[in-house]
N, C-alpha and C positions, 0 to 999 in steps of 0.2 A: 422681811417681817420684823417688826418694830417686837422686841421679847415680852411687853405687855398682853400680846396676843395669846401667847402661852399662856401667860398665867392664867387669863379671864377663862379660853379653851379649856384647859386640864381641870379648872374648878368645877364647872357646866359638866366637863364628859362624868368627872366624879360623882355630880347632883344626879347626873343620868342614870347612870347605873347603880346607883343606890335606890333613886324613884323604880326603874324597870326590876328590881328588886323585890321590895315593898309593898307596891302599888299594882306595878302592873309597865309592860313597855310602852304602850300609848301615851301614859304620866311622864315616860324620857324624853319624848319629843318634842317639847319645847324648849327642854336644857341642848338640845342637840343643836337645833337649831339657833340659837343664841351663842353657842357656840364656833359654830361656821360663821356667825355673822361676827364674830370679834374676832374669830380668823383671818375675815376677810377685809375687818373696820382698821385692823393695824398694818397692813398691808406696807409694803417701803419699794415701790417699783425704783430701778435705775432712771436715772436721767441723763440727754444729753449736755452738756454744762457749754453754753454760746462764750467764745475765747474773743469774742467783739472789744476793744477796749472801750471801754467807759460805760460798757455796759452793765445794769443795773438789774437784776433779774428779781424773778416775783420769791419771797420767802413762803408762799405755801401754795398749794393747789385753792381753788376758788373761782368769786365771779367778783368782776372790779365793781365795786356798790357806789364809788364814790372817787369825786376825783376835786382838790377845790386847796384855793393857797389859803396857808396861814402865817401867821408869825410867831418863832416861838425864839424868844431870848431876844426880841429885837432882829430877826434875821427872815425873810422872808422866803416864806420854804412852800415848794409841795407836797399835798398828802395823799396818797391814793389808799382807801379802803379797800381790804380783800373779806370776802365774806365767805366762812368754809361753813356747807352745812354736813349734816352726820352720816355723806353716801362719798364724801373728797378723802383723798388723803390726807392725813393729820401731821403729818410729817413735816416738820420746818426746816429752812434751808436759809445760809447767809446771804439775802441780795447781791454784796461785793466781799471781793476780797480786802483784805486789810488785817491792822489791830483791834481789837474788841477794849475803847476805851473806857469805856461803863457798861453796868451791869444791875439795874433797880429793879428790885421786885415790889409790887405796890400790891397791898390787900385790897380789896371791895366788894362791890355788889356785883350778880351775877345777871343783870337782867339779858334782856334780848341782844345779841351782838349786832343788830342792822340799827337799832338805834340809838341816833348821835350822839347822843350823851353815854350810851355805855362806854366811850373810847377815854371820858374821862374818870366816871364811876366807876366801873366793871375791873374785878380782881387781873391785873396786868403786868407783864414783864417789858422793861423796855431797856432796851440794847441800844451800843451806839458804837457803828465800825467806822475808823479812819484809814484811809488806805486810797494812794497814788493823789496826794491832797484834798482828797473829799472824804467828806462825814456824811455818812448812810445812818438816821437812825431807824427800827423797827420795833411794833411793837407786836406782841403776843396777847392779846386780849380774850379773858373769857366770854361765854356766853350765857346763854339759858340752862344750857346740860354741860355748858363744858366746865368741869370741876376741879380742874389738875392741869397748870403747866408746867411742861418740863423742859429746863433749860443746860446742856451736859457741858457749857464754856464756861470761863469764869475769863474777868478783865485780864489783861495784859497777852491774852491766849491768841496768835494768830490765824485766822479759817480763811479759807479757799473759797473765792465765789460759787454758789452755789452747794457749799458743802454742808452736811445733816448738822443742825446747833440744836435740835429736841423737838416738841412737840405739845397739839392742844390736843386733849383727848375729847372728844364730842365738837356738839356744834360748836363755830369760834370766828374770833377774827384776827385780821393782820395791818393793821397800819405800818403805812411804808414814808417817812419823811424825805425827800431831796432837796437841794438847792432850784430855788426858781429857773435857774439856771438851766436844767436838766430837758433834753429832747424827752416827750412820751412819746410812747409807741402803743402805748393801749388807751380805752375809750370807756365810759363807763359802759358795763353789759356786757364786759371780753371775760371767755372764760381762762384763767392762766393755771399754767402748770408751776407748781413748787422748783427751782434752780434750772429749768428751761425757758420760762417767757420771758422775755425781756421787758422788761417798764418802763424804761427808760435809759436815755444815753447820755452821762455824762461828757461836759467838754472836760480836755485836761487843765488841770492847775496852772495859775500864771506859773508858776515859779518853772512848770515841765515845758512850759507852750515856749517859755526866754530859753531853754535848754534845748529845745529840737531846732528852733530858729537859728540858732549859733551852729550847731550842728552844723545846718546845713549848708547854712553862712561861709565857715571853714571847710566844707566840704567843696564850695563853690570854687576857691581859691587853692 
């Protein structure tokens, strides 16, 4: 359970019982009820975390909206959209493991997160992990209701594939940048789990692909 959960809970059970007070206990049941349900909206299930190398897992629960190359810097990347609405986990997790070499928070607008142009208006965090020579970047993007992201790493911070980096609170979205490079494994219309589905599989680095050949080169001999 995400501790947000508490807070929103204990405030509602408090409305409750002040309304069933007051008013009458009929008037508490919808503080009750709002309550269970932010019980149940900050939820933090475990996951199993896929030890695949090169592979590239989803940063949040959702449904894949979008899938389509771009360029960004001169570098031709894929982007897969995750789209969470307000019944998914909220909970964000790091695609890959690595360094977290940036860390930008971008103000904006809130509009709807399914469409295209919120991923570049829309109030956003964008993260960018380097680790076993590839750059993963993600991003955290608001929505319509989603009003608050939370992001608990800051750069130079090591994470663990698949390990918890914060959260959108409400509806939201997730853009995921790779190298064109990168095997998918999901299609648009999949529904994916936060640090267990996989996205995609990276190949390794030249620099690791000349180091296992030698390896194995001198192993031959």
């Amino acid at each position: 359970m995400v501790p947000d959960g508490y807070y929103y809970a204990l405030t509602l059970v408090f409305a409750a019982v002040l309304l069933g007070w007051l008013v009458g206990a009929f008037w508490a049941l919808p503080a009750l009820v709002l309550a269970a349900f932010f019980l149940w909206f900050f939820r933090d299930p475990e996951r199993a975390i896929p030890d695949t190398p090169g592979a590239v897992v989803s940063p949040a629960d959702g449904k894949v909206t979008g899938i389509w190359p771009v360029t960004e810097n001169g570098v031709r990347q894929t982007r897969i959209s995750i789209f969470l609405n307000v019944f998914d986990v909220h909970v964000n997790r790091s695609p890959t493991a690595g360094i977290i070499r940036e860390v930008r928070y971008q103000t904006g607008k809130f509009r709807n997160a399914m469409n295209l142009t919120s991923a570049e208006q829309n109030e956003q965090n964008i993260v960018k992990v380097e680790g076993e020579g590839q750059r993963v970047t993600f991003k955290q993007i608001a929505g319509l209701l989603a009003r608050r992201i939370v992001f608990t790493k800051k750069a130079g911070d090591r994470v663990e594939r698949g390990e918890r980096v914060g959260l959108i609170k409400f509806g939201s979205r997730v853009d995921v940048f790779l190298d064109s490079s990168a095997s998918l494994q999901v299609k648009i219309g999949d529904r994916v789990k936060g640090g267990s589905s996989v996205l995609a599989l990276m190949p390794p680095a030249p620099e690791l692909a000349v180091v296992g050949a030698e390896q194995i080169r001198q192993g031959a001999f």
